[in-house]
N, C-alpha and C positions, 0 to 999 in steps of 0.2 A: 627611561624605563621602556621596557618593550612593552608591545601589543599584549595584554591579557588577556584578550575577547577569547570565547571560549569555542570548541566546533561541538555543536547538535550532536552526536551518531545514533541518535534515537527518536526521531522526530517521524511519528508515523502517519502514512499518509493518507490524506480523507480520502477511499476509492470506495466507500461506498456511497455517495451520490449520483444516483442514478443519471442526473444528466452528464456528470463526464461520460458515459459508458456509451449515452447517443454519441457523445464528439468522435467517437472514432468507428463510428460505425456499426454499432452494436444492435439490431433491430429486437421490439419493444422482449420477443420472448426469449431472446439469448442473453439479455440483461441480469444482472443477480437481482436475484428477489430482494429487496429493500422491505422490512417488518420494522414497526415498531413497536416493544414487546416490557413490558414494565415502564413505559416511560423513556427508554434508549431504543436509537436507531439501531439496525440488527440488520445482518447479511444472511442469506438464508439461503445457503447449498448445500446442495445431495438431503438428507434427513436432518442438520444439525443447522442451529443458530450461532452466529458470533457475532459478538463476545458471548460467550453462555449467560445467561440469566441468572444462573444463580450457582452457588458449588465453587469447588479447586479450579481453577484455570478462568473465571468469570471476566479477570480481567478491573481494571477502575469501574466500577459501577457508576460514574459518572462521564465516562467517556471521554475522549479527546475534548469537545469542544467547551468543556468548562476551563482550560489551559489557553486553546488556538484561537475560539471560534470554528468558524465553519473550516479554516484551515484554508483560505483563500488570503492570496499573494499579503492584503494588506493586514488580515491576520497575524500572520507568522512577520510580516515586519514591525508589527507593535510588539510582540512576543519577542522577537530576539532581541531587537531594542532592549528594552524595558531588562533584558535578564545579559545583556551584553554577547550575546553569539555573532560571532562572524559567518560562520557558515551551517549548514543541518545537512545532514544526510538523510534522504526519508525513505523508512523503511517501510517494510508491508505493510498496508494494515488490516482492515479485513478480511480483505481477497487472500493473503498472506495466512492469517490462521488459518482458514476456510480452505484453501481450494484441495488440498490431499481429502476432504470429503466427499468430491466426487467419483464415482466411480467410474462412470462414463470420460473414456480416454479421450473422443476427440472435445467434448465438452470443456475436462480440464484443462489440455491444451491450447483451446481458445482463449480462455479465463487468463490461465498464463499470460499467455500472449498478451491480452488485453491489459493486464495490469501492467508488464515492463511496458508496452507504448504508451500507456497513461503516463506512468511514472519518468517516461523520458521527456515526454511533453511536455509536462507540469511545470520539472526544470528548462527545457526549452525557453519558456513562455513567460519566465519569472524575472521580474527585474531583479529579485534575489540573489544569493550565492546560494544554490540550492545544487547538492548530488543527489543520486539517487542509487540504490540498491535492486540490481537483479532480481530476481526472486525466480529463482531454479527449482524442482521439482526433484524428490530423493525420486519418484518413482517413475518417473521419464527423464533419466540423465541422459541419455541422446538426443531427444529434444533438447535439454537443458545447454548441451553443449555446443549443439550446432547453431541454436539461436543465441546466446552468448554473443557467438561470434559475429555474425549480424550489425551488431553492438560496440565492438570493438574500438571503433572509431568515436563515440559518441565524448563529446568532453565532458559530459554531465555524470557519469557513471563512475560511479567511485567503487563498489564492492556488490560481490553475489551474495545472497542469503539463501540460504534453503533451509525451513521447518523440521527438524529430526523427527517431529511426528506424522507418519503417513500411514496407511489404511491395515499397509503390507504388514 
């Protein structure tokens, strides 16, 4: 019989933990504001919270870590274990809904930034079989494309996402 393990492509990833965001150099007020707001962790850019609190677009009201955990290596090895995955893809998660809220262009672009080097690291770093997902910007596609490139070479990088919802 062949291998039936399944592959993740939706396995999002914990970037609202404030301490990844020191590991790459993020000093304390360029960090996303981390809220906890009903009882759930919450990312807090530009004017808006994600996942929203409440309403259309809220999101699991329970969050990732009632599934992962905190979503660190030995998490997601119990988790794909347990549910038989070979591999996960992780895609944005917070930083990912959120970041088209800011307005402020070099702001976003840091953020950006900051989340594809999170996200490359994470799989770097992972004893796992972990990809990771781009996360391009509709509204800085020249950035989007020339840092892409950047990337090009990374073996961890399976696919770009970019949010269809932006400010514009």
């Amino acid at each position: 019989m062949s291998d039936a393990r399944l592959y993740d492509c939706d396995t999002h990833f914990t970037d609202h933990l404030p301490e990844l965001w020191e590991d790459i150099g993020f000093a304390p007020a360029e960090r996303p504001e981390v809220v906890v707001e009903a009882g759930v962790t919450r990312l807090r850019l530009g004017d808006r919270v994600f996942p929203k609190p409440s309403g259309h677009g809220h999101g699991n009201p329970k969050g990732l870590g009632h599934l992962i955990g905190p979503g660190q290596d030995e998490d997601r090895a119990a988790f794909t274990s347990r549910h038989g995955i070979a591999a996960a893809v992780l895609q944005p998660g917070f930083v990912g809904l959120s970041v088209q809220a800011v307005e402020d262009e070099q702001t976003r672009l840091r953020l950006l930034d900051g989340y594809n080097r999170l996200a490359s690291q994470a799989c770097a770093r992972s004893r796992l079989t972990l990809k990771w997902a781009f996360l391009a910007s509709v509204e800085d596609p020249k950035w989007s494309e020339e840092t892409l490139r950047g990337y090009a070479d990374d073996p961890h990088l399976a696919a770009v996402v970019v949010r269809p919802t932006a400010r514009k």
